[in-house]
C-alpha positions as a LaTeX table, in Angstrom:
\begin{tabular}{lrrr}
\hline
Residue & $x$ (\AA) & $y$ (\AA) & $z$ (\AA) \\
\hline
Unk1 & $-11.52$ & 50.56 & $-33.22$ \\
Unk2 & $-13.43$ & 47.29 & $-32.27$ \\
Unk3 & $-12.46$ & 44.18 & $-33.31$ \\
Unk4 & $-13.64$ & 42.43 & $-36.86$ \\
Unk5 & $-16.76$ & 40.74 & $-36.96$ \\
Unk6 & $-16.42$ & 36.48 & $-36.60$ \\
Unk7 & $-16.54$ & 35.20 & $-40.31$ \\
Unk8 & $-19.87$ & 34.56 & $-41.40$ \\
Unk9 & $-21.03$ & 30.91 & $-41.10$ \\
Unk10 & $-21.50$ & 29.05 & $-44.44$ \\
Unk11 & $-25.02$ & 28.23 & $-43.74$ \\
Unk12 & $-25.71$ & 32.18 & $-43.06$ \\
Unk13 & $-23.87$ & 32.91 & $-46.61$ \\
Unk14 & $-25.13$ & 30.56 & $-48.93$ \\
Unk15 & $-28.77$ & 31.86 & $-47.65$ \\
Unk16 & $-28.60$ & 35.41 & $-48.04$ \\
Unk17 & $-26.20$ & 34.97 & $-51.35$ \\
Unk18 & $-29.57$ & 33.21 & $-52.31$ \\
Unk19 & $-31.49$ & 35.67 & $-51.37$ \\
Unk20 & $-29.36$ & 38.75 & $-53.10$ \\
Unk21 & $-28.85$ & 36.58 & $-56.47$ \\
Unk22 & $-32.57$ & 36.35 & $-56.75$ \\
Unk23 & $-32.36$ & 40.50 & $-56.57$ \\
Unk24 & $-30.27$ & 40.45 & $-59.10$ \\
Unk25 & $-32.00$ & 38.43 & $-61.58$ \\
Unk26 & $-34.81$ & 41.01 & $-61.19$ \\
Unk27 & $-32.12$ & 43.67 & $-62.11$ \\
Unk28 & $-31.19$ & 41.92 & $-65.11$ \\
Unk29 & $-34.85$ & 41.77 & $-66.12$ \\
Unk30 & $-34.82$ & 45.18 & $-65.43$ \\
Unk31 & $-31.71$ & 46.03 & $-67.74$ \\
Unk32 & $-33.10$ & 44.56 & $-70.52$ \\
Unk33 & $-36.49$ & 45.89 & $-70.32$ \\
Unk34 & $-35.17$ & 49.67 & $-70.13$ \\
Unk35 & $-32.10$ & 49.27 & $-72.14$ \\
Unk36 & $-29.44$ & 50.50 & $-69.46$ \\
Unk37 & $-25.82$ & 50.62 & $-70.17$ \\
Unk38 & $-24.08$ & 49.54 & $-67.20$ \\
Unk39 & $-19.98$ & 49.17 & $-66.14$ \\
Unk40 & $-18.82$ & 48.07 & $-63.06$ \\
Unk41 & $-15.21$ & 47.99 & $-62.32$ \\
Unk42 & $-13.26$ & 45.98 & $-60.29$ \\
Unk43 & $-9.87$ & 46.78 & $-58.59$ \\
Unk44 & $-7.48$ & 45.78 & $-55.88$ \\
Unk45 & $-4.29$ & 43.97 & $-54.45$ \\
Unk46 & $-3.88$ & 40.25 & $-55.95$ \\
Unk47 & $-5.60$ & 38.37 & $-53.63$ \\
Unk48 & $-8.32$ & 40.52 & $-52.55$ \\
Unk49 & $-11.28$ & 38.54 & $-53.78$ \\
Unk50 & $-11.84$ & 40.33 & $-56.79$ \\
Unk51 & $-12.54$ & 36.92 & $-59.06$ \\
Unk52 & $-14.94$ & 35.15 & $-56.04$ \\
Unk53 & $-16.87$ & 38.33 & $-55.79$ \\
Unk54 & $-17.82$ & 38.55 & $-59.69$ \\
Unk55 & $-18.65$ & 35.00 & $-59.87$ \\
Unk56 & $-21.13$ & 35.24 & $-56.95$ \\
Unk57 & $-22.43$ & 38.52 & $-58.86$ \\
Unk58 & $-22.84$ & 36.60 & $-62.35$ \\
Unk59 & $-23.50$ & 32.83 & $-61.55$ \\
Unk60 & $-27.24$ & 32.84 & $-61.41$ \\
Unk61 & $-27.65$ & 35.60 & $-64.39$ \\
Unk62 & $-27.11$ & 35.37 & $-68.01$ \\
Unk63 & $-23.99$ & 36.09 & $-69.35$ \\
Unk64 & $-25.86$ & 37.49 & $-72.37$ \\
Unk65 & $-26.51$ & 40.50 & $-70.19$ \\
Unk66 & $-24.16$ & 40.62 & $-67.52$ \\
Unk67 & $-20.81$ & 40.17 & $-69.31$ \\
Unk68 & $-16.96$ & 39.84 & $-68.07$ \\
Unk69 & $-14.23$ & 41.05 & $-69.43$ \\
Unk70 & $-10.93$ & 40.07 & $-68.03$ \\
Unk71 & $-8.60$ & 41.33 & $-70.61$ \\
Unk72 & $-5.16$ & 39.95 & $-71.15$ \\
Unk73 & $-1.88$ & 41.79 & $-71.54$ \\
Unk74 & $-1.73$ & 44.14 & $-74.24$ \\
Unk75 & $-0.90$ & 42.91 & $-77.76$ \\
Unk76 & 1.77 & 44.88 & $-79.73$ \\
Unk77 & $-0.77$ & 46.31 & $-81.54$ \\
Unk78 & $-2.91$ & 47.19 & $-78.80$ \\
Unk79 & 0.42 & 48.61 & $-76.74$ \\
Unk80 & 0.54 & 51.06 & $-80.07$ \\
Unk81 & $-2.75$ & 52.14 & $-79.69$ \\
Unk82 & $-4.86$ & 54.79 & $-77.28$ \\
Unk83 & $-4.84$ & 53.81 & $-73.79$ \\
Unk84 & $-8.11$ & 53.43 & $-72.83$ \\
Unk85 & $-8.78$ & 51.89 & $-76.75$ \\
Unk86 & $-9.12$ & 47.92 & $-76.53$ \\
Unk87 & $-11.32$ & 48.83 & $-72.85$ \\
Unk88 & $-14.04$ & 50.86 & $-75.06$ \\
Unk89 & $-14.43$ & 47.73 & $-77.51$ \\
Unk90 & $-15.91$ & 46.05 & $-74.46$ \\
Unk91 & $-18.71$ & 48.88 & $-73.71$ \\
Unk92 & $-21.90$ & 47.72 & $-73.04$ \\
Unk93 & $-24.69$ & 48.08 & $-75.56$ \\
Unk94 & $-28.27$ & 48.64 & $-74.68$ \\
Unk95 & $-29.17$ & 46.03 & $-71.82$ \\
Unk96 & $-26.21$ & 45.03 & $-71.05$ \\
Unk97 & $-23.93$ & 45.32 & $-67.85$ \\
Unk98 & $-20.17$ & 45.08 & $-67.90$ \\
Unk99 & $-18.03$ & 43.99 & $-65.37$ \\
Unk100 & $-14.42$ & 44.42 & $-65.77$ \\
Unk101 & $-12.01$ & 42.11 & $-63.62$ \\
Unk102 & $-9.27$ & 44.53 & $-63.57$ \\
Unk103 & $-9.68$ & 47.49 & $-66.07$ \\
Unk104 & $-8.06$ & 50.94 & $-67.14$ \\
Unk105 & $-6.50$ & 51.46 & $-63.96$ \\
Unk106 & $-4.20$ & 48.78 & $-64.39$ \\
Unk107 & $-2.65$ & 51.94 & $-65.49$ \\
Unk108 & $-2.39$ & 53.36 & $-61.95$ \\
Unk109 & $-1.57$ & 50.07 & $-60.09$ \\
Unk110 & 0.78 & 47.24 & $-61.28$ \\
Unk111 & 1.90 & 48.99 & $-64.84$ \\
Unk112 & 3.27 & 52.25 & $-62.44$ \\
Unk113 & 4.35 & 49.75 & $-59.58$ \\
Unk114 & 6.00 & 47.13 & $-62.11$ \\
Unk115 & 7.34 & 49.95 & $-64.23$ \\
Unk116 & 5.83 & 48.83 & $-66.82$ \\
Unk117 & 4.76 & 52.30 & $-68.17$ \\
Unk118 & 7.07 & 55.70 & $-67.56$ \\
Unk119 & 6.13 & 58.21 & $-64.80$ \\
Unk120 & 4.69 & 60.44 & $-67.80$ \\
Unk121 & 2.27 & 57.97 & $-68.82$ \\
Unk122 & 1.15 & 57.39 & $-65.22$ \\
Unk123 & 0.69 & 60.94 & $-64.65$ \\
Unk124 & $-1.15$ & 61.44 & $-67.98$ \\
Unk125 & $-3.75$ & 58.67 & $-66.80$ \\
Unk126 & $-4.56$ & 60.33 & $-63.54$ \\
Unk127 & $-5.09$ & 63.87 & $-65.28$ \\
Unk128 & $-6.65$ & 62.87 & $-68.16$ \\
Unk129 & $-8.67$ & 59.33 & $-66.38$ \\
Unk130 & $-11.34$ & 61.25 & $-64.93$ \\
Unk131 & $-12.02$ & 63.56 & $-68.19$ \\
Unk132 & $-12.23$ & 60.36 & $-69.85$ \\
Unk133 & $-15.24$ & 58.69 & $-66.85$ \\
Unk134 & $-16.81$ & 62.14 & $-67.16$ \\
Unk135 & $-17.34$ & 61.19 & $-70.73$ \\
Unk136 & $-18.47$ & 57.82 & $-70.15$ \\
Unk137 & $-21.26$ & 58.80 & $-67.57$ \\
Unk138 & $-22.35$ & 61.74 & $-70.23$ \\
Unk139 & $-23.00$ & 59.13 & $-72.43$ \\
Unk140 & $-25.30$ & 57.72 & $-70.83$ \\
Unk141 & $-23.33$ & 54.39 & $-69.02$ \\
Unk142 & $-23.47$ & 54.23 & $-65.62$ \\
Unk143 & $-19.96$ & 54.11 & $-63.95$ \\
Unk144 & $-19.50$ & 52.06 & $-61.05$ \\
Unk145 & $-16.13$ & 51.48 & $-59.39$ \\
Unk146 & $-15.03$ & 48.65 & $-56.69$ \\
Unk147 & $-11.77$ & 48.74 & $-54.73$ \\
Unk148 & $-11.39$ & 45.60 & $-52.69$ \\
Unk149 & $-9.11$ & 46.28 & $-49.82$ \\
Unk150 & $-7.46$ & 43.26 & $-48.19$ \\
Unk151 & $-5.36$ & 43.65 & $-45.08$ \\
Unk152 & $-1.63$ & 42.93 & $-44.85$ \\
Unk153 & $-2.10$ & 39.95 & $-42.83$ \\
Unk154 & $-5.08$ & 38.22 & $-44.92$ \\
Unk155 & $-3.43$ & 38.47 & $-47.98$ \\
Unk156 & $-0.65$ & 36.93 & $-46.26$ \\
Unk157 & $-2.37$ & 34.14 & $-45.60$ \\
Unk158 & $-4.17$ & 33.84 & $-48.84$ \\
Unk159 & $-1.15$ & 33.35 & $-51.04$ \\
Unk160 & 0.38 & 31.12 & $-48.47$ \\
Unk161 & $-2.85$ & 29.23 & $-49.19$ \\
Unk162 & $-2.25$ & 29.52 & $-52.96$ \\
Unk163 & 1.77 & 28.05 & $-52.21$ \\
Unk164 & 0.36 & 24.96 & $-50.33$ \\
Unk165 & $-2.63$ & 24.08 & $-51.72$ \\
Unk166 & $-2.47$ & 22.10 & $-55.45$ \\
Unk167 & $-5.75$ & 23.29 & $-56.14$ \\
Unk168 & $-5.31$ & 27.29 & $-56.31$ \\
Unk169 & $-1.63$ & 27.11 & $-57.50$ \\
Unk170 & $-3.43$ & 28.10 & $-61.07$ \\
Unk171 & $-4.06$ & 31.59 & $-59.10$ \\
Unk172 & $-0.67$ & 32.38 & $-58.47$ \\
Unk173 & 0.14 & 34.88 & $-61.51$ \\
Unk174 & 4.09 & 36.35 & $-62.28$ \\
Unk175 & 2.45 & 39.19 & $-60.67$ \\
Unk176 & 1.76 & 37.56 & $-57.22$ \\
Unk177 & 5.00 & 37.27 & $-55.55$ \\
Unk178 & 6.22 & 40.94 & $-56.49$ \\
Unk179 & 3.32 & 42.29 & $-55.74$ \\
Unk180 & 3.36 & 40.86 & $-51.65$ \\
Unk181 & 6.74 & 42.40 & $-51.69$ \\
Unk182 & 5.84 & 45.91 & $-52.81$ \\
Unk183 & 3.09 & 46.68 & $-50.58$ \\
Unk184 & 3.39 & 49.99 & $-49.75$ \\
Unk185 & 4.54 & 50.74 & $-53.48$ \\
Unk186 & 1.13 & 49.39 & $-54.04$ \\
Unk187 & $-0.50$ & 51.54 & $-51.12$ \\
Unk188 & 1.03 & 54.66 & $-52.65$ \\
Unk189 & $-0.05$ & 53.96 & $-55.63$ \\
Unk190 & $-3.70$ & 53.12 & $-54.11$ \\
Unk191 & $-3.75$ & 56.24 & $-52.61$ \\
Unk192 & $-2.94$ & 58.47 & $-55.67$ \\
Unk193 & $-5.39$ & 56.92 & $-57.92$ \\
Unk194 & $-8.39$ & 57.26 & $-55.35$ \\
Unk195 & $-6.96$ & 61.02 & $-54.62$ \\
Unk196 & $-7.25$ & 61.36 & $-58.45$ \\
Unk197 & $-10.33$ & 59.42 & $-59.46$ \\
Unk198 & $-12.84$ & 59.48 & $-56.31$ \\
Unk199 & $-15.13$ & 61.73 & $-58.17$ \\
Unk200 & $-18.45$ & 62.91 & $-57.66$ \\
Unk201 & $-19.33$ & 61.44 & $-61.64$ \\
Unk202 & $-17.88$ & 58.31 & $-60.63$ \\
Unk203 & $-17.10$ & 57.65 & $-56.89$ \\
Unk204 & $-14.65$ & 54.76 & $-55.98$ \\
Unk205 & $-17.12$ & 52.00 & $-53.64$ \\
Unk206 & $-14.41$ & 50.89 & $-50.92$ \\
Unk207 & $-15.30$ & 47.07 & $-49.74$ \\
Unk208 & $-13.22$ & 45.44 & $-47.07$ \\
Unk209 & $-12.79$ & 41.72 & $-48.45$ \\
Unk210 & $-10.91$ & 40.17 & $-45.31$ \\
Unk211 & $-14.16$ & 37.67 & $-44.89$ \\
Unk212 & $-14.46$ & 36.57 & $-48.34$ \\
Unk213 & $-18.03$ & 35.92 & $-47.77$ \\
Unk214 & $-18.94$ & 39.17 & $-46.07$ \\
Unk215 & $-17.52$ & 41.32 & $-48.88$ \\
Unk216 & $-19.69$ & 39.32 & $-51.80$ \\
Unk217 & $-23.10$ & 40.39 & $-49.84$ \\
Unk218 & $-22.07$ & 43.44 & $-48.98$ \\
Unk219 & $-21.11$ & 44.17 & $-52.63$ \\
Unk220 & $-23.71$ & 42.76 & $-54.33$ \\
Unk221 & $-26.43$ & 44.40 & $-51.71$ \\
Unk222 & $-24.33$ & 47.79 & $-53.13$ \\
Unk223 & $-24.87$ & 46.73 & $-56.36$ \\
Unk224 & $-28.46$ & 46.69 & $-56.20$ \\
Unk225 & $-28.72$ & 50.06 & $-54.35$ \\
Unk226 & $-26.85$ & 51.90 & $-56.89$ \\
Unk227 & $-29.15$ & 50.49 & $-59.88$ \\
Unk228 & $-32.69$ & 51.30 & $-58.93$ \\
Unk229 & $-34.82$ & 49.05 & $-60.62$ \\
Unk230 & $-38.57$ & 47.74 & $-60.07$ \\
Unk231 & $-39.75$ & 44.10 & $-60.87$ \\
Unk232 & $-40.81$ & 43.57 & $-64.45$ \\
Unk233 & $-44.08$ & 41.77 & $-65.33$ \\
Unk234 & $-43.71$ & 38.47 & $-66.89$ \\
Unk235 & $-46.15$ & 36.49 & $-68.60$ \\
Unk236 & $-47.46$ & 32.74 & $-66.78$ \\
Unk237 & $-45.68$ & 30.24 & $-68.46$ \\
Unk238 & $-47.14$ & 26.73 & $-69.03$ \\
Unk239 & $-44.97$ & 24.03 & $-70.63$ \\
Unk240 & $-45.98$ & 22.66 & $-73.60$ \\
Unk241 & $-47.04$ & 19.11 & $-74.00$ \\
Unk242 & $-45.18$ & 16.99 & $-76.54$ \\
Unk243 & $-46.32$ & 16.85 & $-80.13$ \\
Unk244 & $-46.62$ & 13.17 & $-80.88$ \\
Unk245 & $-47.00$ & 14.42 & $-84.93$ \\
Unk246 & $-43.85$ & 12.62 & $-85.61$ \\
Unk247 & $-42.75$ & 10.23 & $-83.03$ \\
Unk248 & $-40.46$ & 7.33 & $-83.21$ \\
Unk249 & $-38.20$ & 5.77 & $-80.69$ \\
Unk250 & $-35.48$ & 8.65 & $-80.88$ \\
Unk251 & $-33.68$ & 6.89 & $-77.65$ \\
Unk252 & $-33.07$ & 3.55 & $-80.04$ \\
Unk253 & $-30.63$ & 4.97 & $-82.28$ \\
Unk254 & $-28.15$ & 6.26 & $-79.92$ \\
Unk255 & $-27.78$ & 2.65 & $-78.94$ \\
Unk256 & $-24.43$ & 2.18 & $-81.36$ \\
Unk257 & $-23.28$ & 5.85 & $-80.37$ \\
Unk258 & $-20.22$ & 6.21 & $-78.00$ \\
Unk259 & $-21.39$ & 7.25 & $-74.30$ \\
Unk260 & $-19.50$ & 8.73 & $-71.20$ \\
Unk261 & $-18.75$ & 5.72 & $-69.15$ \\
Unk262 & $-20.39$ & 5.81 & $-66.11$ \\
Unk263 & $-17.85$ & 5.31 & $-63.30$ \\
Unk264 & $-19.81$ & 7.28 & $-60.72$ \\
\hline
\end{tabular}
């Protein structure tokens, strides 16, 4: 095996993220014209890049149609309901794509690492989990599925980053620090949901995320690829001049209001 590519340049990045986001706004246009139903699912260790790799995939589009949900632990009333319940309230309707930071397989990673569900439950996910996908894609949503895999070293390195740095202490979760010290628990755990869940209805996309920057174009480029779509016609648009019907000097009476001060 040959050694990694450098890591890209930022110059390089920012150019062809440019590039790629202007792809997807076609997409969007595209989603909305033909009313698609869209999920994509993302999954991985902490640290693999999950969070930069959405935002690069939803900062230039509307969250009206590309939506995130990043759902919190479980009430007591949603711990009492179905499994996969409080997931399905966040479906997508008709031209609308849904991208799940985490999702339903929190099942198969840190709840059956953590212990925070019994070896029966866990089980009952992976036999039942892709029954439940097979239903999904038969109702006409597309599935799509993201595993970020980060290497032992990098995420090393990443929360050490997190530890030292003021600025991305806010990333370092209760679930962090147990996490680096299970790894292989994790792996094993990796390993049996992908054995259970890499279906032909709803294949698992595998993106290596150890250059941050690398990963967000390659997953986005996937992105695109697995939801054809053609550009949609748009009317010109001219800008309207200003009706002067019923003018006054609007910018006078904020003279007594309270502004920002201006200190830069």
């Amino acid at each position: 095996m040959g050694h990694p590519p450098e890591k890209m340049k930022r110059k390089q990045y920012e150019s062809e993220l440019r590039k790629l986001q202007g792809e997807l706004c076609k997409l969007q246009e595209w989603v909305k014209h033909k009313g698609l139903r869209v999920i994509v699912v993302f999954e991985g260790r902490d640290a693999a890049g999950k969070g930069g790799t959405i935002r690069a995939i939803t900062e230039r589009v509307s969250p009206r149609v590309f939506r995130v949900a990043a759902l919190p632990a479980p009430t007591d009333r949603e711990k009492s309901q179905l499994f996969m319940q409080r997931y399905m309230a966040h479906f997508p309707a008709a031209g609308e794509v849904v991208v799940f930071d985490r999702s339903w397989y929190n099942r198969a990673g840190v709840e059956h690492v953590m212990g925070f569900c019994t070896p029966e439950e866990h089980q009952r996910f992976l036999d039942r989990c892709p029954e439940i996908e097979q239903y999904i894609v038969d109702g006409g949503i597309q599935l799509i599925k993201f595993w970020l895999e980060v290497s032992d070293q990098e995420q090393k390195r990443r929360f050490h980053a997190r530890i030292d740095d003021p600025l991305r202490q806010w990333k370092l979760s209760p679930m962090d620090l147990p996490s680096r010290e299970r790894w292989y628990e994790y792996s094993r755990a990796r390993d049996m949901m992908l054995e259970a869940s890499d279906t032909d209805h709803a294949p698992w996309h595998i993106l290596r995320s150890d250059d941050k920057r690398r990963a967000r174009l390659n997953c986005i480029a996937q992105l695109l690829k697995l939801i054809p779509y053609e550009k949609v016609p748009r009317d010109k648009i001219k800008l309207p001049k200003r009706s002067e019907e019923h003018a006054y000097d609007d910018a006078a009476t904020l003279a007594n209001r309270t502004f920002v001060p201006e200190v830069y």
